[in-house]
C-alpha positions as CSV (number, residue, x, y, z in Angstrom):
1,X,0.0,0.0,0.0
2,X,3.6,2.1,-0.7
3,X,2.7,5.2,-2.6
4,X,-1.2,5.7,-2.1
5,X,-0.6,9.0,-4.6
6,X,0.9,7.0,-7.3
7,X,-2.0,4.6,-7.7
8,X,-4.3,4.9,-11.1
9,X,-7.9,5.8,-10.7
10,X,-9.3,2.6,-11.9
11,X,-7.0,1.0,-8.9
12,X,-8.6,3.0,-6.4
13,X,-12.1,2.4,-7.8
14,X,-11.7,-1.2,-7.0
15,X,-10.7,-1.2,-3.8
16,X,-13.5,1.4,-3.0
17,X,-16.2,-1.4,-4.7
18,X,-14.2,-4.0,-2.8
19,X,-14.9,-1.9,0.0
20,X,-18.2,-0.8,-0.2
21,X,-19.8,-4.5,-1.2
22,X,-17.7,-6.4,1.2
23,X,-19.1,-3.6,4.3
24,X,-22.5,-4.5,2.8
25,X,-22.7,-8.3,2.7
26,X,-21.2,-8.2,5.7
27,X,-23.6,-5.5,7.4
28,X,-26.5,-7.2,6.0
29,X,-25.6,-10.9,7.0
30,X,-25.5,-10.3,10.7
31,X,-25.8,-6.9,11.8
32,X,-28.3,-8.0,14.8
33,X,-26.1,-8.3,18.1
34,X,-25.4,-11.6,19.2
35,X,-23.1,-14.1,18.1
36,X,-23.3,-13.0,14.2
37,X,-20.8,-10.3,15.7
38,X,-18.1,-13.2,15.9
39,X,-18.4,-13.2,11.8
40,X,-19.2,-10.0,11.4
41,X,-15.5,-9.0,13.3
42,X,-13.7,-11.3,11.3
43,X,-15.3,-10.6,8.1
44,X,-13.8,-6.7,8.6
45,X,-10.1,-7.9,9.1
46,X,-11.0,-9.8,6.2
47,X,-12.2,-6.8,4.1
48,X,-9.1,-5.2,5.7
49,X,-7.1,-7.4,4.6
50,X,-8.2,-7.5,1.2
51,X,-8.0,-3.8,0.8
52,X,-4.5,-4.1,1.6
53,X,-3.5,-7.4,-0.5
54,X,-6.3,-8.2,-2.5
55,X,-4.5,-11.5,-4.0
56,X,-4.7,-12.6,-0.6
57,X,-6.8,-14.2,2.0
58,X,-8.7,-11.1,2.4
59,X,-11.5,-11.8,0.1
60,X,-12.0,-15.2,1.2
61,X,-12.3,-14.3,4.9
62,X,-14.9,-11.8,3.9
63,X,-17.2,-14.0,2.2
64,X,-16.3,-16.7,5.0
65,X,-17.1,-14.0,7.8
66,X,-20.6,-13.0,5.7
67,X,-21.3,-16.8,5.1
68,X,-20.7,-17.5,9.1
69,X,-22.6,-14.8,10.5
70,X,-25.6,-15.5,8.0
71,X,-25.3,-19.0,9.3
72,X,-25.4,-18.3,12.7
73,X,-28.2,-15.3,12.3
74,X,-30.8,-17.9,10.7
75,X,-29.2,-21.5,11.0
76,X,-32.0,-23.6,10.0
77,X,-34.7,-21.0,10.0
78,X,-35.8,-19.9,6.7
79,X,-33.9,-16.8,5.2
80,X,-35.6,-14.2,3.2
81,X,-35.2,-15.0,-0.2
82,X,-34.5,-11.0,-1.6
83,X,-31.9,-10.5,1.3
84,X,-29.9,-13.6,0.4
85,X,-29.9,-12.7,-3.1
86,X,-28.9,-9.3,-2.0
87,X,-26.0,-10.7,-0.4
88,X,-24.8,-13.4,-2.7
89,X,-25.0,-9.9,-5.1
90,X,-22.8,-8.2,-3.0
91,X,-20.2,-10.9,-2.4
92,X,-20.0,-11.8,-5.9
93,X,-19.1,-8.0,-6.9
94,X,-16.3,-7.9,-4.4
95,X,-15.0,-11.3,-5.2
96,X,-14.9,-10.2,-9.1
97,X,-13.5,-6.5,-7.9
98,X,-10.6,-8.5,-5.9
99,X,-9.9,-10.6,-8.4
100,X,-9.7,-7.5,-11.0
101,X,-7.7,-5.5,-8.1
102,X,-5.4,-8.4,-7.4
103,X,-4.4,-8.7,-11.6
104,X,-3.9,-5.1,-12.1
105,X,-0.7,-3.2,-11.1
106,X,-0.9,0.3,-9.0
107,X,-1.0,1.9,-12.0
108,X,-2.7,0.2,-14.0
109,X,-5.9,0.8,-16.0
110,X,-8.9,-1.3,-17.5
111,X,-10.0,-0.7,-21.7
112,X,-14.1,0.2,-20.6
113,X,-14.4,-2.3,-23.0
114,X,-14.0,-4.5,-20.7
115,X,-15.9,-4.1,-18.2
116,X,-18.9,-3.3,-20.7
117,X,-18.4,-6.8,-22.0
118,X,-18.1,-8.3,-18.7
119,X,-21.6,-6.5,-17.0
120,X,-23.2,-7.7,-20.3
């Protein structure tokens, strides 16, 4: 994270969606009290992590901390349908934004070609 100034737009873009969804999933998956907390605290180092050194362990601990405190906020209980879709959304954007964030240099930039072929 040397050199914060020297990074490309399209760079910090990423991270902000990386941000942004991976705060949301994790918000919505278990922000109750309780013990969703558990997941909820390690799904932010997680994020934090991943923010850092996306081609790391970050994103994974993310979707793992979502995935657990989801778990442990219904268990067996039935889950509303639009909320786990909303989360699945959420988690799948800032798997695809590490991914993205992970392959790029600091400096580098994405063709919008691109990405206009990849939302379509």
């Amino acid at each position: 994270m040397t050199g914060l100034a020297g990074w490309s737009r399209t760079v910090l873009a990423l991270r902000a969606v990386m941000l942004v969804a991976g705060a949301g999933a994790l918000v919505g998956a278990g922000w109750v009290g309780g013990f969703p907390v558990v997941g909820l605290v390690v799904g932010g180092l997680g994020l934090l992590a991943a923010l850092i050194q996306p081609g790391g362990f970050g994103p994974a601990v993310v979707i793992g901390g979502a995935a657990g405190a989801w778990l442990a906020r219904y268990g067996a209980d039935p889950a509303p349908a639009t909320g786990t879709v909303l989360i699945a959304l959420a988690l799948a954007v800032h798997h695809q934004a590490a991914g993205l964030a992970a392959a790029l240099p600091s400096t580098g930039r994405v063709d919008p070609a691109i990405v206009v072929r990849f939302i379509g």
